[in-house]
N, C-alpha and C positions, 0 to 999 in steps of 0.2 A: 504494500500500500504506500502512495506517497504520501511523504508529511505535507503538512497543511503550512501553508505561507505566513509567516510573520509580517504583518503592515502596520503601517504608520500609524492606523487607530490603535494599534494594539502597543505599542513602543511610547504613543503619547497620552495613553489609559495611564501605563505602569509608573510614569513620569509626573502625572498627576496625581496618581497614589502614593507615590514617594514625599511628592511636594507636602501632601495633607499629615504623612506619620511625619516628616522634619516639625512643620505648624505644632504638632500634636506634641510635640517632644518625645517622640518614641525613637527608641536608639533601635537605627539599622545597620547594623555591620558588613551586609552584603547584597544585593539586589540583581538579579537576572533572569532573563526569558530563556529557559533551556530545553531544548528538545532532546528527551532521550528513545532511543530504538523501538523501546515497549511501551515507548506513548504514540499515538497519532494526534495529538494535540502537545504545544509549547505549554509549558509552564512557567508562571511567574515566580520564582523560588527569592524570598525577604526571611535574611538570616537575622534574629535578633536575639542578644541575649536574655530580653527581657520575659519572653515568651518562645518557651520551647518549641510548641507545636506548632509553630509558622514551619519554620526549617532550623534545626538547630544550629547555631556556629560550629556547634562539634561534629555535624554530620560532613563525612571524606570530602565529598566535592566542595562545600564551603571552609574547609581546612586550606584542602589543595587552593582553592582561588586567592583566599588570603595567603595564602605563602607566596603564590607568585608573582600576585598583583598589587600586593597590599602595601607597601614601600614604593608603588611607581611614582616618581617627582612627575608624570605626565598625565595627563587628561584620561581618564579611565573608560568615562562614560563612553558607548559605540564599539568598544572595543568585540572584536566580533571571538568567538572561541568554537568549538568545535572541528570534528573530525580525529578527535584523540582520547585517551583516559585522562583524567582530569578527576582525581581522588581515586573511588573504588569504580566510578562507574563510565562506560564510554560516552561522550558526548558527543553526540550526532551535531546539531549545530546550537549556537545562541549567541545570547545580545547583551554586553555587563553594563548597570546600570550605574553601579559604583561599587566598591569593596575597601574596607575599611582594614586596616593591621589592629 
């Protein structure tokens, strides 16, 4: 089955949701639309530590992103990832919205 196309409503949804938890003061450690092999739909994955059952910080693929991106001095956000392992799991394709160290 092909995956389903990531667009612009969908990139400026999750960017609007980001904007409202910042307003809110809810600490987001990591933000991205990830398409994995066993989903036919993208998912929005917000790592927080404040609330486990979003996505934890401590689950692999939000460990792995903060390791790798979490120190970048450059512009995060757009940053495109997939086509690799990226923690425990492979990441077909996604969109980082930010990631925090």
């Amino acid at each position: 089955m092909d995956k389903a196309t990531l667009v612009g409503i969908d990139l400026e949804a999750g960017r609007d949701l980001l904007n409202l938890l910042d307003q809110a003061k809810f600490k987001v450690t990591a933000a991205a639309w990830i398409h994995l092999p066993e989903f036919s739909d993208w998912r929005l994955w917000i790592a927080s530590p404040v609330y486990d059952s979003v996505v934890s910080p401590k689950e692999p693929v939000i460990r792995d992103l903060r390791r790798r991106f979490g120190k970048a001095d450059w512009f995060v956000e757009g940053t495109r990832i997939g086509g690799h392992m990226i923690g425990d799991r492979f990441i077909e394709d996604g969109y980082v919205y930010k990631i925090k160290r």
